[in-house]
TIMAR-407303 format. One record per residue (C-alpha): residue number from 0; x, z, y. Coordinates in Angstrom, 1 decimal. Last residue first. Example, Ala and Ser with C-alpha at 12.3 -4.5 7.8 and 13.67 -1.06 7.14 Angstrom:
REM TIMAR-407303
{k: 1	u: 13.7	w: 7.1	v: -1.1}
{k: 0	u: 12.3	w: 7.8	v: -4.5}
REM end
This chain:
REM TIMAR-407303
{k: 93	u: 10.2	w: 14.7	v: -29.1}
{k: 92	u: 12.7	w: 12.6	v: -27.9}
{k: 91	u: 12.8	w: 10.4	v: -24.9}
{k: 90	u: 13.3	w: 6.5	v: -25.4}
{k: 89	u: 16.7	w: 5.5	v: -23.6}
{k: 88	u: 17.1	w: 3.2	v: -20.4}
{k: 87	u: 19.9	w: 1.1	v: -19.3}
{k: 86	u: 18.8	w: 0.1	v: -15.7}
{k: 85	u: 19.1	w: -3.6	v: -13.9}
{k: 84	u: 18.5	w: -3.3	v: -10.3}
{k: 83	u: 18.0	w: -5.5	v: -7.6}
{k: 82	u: 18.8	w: -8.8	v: -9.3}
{k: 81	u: 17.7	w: -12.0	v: -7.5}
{k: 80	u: 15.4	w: -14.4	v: -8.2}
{k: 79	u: 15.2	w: -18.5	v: -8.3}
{k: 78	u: 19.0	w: -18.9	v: -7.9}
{k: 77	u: 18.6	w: -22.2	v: -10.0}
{k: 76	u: 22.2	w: -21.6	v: -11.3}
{k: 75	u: 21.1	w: -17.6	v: -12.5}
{k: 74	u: 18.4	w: -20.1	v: -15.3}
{k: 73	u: 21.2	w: -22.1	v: -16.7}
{k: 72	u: 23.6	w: -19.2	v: -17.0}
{k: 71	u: 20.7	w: -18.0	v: -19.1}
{k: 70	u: 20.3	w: -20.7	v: -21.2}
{k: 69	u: 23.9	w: -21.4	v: -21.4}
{k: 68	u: 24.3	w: -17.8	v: -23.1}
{k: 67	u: 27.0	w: -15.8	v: -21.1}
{k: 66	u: 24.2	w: -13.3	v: -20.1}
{k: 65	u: 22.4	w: -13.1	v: -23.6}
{k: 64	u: 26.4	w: -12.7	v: -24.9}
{k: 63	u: 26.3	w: -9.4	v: -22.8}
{k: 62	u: 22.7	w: -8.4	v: -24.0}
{k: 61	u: 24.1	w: -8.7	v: -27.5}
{k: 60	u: 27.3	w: -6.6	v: -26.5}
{k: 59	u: 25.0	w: -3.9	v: -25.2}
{k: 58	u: 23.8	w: -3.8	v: -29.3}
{k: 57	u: 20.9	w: -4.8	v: -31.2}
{k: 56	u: 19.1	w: -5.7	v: -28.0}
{k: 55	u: 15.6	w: -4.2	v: -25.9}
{k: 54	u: 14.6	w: -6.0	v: -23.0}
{k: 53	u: 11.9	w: -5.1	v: -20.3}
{k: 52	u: 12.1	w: -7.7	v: -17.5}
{k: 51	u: 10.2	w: -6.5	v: -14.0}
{k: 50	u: 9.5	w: -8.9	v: -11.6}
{k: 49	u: 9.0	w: -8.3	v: -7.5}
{k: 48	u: 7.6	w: -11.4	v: -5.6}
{k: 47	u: 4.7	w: -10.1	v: -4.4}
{k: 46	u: 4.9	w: -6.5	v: -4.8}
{k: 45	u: 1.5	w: -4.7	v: -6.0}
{k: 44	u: 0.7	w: -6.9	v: -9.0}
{k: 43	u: 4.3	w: -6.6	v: -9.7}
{k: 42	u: 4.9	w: -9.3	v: -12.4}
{k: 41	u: 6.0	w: -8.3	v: -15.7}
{k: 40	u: 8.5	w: -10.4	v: -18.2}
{k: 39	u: 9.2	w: -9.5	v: -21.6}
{k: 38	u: 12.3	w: -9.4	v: -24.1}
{k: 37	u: 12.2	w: -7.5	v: -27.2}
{k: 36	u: 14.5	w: -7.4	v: -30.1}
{k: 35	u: 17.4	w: -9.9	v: -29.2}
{k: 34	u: 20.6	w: -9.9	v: -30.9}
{k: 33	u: 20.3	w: -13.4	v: -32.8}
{k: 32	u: 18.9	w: -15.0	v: -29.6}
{k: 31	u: 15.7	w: -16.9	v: -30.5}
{k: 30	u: 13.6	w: -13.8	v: -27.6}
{k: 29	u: 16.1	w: -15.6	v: -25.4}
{k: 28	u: 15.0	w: -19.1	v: -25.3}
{k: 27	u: 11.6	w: -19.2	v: -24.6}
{k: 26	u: 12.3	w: -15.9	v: -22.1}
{k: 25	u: 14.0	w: -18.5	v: -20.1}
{k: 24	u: 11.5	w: -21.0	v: -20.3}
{k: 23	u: 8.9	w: -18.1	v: -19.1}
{k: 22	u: 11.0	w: -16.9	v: -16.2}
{k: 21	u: 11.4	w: -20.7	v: -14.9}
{k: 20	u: 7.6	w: -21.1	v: -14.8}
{k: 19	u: 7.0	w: -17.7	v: -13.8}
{k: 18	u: 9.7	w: -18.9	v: -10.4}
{k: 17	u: 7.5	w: -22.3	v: -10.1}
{k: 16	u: 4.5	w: -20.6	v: -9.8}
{k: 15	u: 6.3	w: -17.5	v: -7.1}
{k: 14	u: 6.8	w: -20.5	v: -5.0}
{k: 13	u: 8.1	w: -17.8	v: -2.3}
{k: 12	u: 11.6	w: -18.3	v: -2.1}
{k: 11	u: 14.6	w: -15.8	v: -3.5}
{k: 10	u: 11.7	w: -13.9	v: -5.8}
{k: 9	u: 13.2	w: -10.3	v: -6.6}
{k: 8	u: 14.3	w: -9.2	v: -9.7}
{k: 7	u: 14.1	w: -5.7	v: -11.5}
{k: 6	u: 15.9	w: -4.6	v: -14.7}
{k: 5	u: 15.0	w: -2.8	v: -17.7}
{k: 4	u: 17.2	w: -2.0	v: -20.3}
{k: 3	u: 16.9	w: -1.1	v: -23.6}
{k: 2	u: 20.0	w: -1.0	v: -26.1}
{k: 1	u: 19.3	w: -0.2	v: -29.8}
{k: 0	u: 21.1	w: 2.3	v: -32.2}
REM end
């Protein structure tokens, strides 16, 4: 069975370019990750500075190496965003 989650950042500054930029090498990296299924990145249109990552792993213990990964730890060290919420999600059944 697959893990979703979706989680929610929030911009720390408000070079919201530089921020996608950052987002988009990070997402480079973890959609190569052996566990990773799906990984995209939204923008709020109606939230400036509010992103939304949509992820789906193998496993919870894929996303938790994605968070150990240097790529990652990489990208929390630049303290672009902030998490405000980051929700495990399941598909409804019919």
């Amino acid at each position: 069975m697959s893990y979703y989650i979706v989680a929610k950042l929030m911009a720390n500054h408000g070079n919201i370019s530089e921020i996608t930029a950052e987002l988009n090498i990070l997402k480079a990296h973890t959609v190569d990750e052996p566990g990773c299924i799906y990984f995209e990145i939204y923008h709020a249109h109606d939230e400036p500075g509010v992103f939304y990552l949509w992820e789906a792993w193998h496993c919870e213990a894929d996303l938790k190496r994605h968070y150990d990964a240097p790529h990652t730890q990489a990208y929390f060290a630049k303290q672009h965003t902030r998490i405000l919420s980051c929700q495990p999600i399941s598909k409804l059944s019919a």
